[in-house]
C-alpha positions as CSV (number, residue, x, y, z in Angstrom):
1,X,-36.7,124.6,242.1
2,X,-39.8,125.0,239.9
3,X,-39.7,126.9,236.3
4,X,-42.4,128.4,235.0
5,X,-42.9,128.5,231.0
6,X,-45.1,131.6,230.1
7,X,-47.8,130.9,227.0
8,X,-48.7,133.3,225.0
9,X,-52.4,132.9,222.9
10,X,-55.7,134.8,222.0
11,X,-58.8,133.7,223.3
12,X,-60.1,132.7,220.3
13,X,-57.8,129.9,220.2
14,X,-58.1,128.9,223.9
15,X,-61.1,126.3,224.4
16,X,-63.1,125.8,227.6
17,X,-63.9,122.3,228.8
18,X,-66.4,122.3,231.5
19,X,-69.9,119.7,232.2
20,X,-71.3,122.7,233.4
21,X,-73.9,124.5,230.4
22,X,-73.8,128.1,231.6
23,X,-70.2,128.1,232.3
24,X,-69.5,126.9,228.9
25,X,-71.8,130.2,227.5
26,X,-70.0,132.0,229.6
27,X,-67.2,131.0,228.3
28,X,-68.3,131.4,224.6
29,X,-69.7,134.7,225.3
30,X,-66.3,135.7,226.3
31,X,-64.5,134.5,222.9
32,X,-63.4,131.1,223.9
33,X,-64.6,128.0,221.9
34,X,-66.7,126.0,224.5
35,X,-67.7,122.2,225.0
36,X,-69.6,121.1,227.4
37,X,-68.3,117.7,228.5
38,X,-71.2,114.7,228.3
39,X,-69.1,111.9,228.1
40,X,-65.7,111.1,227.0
41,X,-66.1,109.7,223.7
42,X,-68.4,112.9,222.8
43,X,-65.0,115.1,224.3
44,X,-63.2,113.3,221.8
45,X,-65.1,113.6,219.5
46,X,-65.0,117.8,219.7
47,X,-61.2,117.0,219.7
48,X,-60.8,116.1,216.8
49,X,-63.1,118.2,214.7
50,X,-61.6,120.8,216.6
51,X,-57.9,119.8,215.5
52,X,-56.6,119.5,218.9
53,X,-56.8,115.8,219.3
């Protein structure tokens, strides 16, 4: 049997990970804090200035 755990957040604390450009600005445009994904040590990077690493 599976559960399901509802979150609750706001946009502008949700982030978008994509190595897509425009998805990321469409992302952005939207509210969400966007990174586009180069490499991993550049993800990381965003991670941690972000706080979420």
């Amino acid at each position: 049997m599976a559960t399901h755990k509802v979150v609750t957040t706001t946009l502008a604390s949700s982030s978008f990970i994509d190595d897509v450009q425009h998805n990321v600005d469409a992302a952005e445009a939207h509210g969400w804090t966007g990174i586009w994904f180069e490499s991993h040590q550049q993800l990381r990077q965003h991670l941690v200035v972000f706080k979420l690493l």
